[in-house]
N, C-alpha and C positions, 0 to 999 in steps of 0.2 A: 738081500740084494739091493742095489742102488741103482739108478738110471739116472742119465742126466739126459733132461729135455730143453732142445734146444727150439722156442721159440717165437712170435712175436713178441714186441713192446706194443701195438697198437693191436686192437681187433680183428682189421678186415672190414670190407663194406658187408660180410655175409653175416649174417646169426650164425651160420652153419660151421665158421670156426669156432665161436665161441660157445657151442654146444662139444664139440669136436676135440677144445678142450677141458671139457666136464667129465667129459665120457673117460677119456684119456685119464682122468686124474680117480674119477670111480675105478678103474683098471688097475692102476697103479697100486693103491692100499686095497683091493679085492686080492692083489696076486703077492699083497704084503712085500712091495719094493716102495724103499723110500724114496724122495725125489729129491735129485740133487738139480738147479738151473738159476740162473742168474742172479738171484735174489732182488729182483723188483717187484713192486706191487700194481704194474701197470699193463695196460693189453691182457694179451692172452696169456706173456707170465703168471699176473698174477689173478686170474683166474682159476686157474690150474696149480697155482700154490694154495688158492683161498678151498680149493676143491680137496686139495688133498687134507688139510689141516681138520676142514669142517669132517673129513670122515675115520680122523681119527689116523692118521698114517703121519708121516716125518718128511718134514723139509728142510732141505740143508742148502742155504744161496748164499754164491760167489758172487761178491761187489767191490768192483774198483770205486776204490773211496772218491772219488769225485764224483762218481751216483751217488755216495750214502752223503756226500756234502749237498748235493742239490736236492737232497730228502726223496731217491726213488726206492729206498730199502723197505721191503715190505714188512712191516712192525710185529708184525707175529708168528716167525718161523722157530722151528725147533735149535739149530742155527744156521749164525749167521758168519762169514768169513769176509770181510774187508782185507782187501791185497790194493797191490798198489799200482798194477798195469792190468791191461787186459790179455798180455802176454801168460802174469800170470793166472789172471783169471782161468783162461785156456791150460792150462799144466795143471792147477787143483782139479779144475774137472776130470782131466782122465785120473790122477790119482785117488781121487773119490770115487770115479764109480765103476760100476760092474758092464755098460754099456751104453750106448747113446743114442738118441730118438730126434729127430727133427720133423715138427710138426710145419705149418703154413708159418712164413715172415718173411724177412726182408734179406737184404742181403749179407748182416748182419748171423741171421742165422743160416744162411749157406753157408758161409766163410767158414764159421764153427763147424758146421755137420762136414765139411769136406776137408777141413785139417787134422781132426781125429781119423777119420778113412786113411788118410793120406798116412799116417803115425801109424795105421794099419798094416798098409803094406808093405812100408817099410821096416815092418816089425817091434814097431816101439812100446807096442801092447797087442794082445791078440782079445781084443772084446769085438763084440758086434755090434752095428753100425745100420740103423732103422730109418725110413724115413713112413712116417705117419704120412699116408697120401690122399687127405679128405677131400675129396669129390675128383679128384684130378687132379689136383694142385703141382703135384712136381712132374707131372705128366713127361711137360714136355722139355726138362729136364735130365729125365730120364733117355727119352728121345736122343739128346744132345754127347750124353753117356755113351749109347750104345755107337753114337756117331767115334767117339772117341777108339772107342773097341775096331770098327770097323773100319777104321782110319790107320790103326796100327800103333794107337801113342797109347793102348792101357791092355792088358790081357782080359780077355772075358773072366777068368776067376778074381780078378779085383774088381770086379762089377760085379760077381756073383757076392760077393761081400756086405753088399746091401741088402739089408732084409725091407721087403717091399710090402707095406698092407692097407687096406685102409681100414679094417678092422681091428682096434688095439690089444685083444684079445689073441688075435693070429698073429700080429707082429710080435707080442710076447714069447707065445708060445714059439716061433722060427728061431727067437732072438735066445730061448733059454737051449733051443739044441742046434745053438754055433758051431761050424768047427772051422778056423782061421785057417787058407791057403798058407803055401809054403810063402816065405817072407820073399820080397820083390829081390833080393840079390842072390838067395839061395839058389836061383838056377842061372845056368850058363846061357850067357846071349846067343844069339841066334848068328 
């Protein structure tokens, strides 16, 4: 199995992300999934790449070459794919992996964890769709979701789509027994 984790380049003012991504990367080759995620060596990527490597597990990073020109590719992954947009960056990753995880970052890694969701509903792959929630962090994000739900612009089963943990042990396990709603056209408008 693959996962691709989506997130920070920089740390966080907290230790507690950058533990958060240790733990996450311990989890990862404990449950023998490789990690597929941007291929940087910098922030919490490459934390979390350096975590998985040191224990022995497979990393696989996606870098629009104008990172690997500015030298952010992290020098010792199992591999590495240079693309030429970040377009395609975004389309290798769903074809690489098995599901997707957004951990604490910017809005860089929103963008990504809510455009694969998004490829969800509309059926463009039936994977699942995680958000690592360390201490709160997409709290109130979520908040924001359910406003959408209750506002009438998204059905509560495409928010039930998200698997929510802050334990990465429990978000594995929710994430290995997915089962994808019917796809956003399949039913008749209201």
């Amino acid at each position: 199995m693959k996962i691709c984790v989506f997130c920070g380049s920089s740390f966080g003012k907290d230790k507690i992300y950058t533990d958060a991504a240790i733990h996450l990367g311990e989890t990862l080759v404990r449950h023998e999934i490789d990690l597929v995620y941007g291929g940087a060596k910098v922030g919490l990527m490459g934390i979390l790449a350096d975590v998985v490597l040191d224990n022995g597990g497979k990393v696989i990073g996606v870098l629009p070459k104008n990172f690997d020109e500015i030298e952010l590719a992290h020098p010792s992954l199992t591999e590495l794919h240079v693309v030429d947009s970040m377009h395609e960056r975004k389309a290798l990753y769903e074809e690489l992996s098995d599901g997707f995880i957004a951990m604490p970052g910017g809005p860089g890694t929103l963008e990504e964890i809510a455009e694969v969701w998004t490829w969800g509903q509309i059926g463009f792959h039936k994977k699942p769709c995680g958000f690592y929630n360390v201490s709160g962090y997409f709290d109130q994000l979520l908040e924001f979701i359910n406003h959408m739900v209750n506002s009438g612009f998204m059905k509560p089963e495409y928010r039930e789509m998200l698997q929510i943990e802050n334990d990465p042990d429990k978000l594995i396990e929710r994430m290995n027994n997915y089962s994808p709603p019917k796809m956003k056209w399949e039913e008749k408008p209201r």
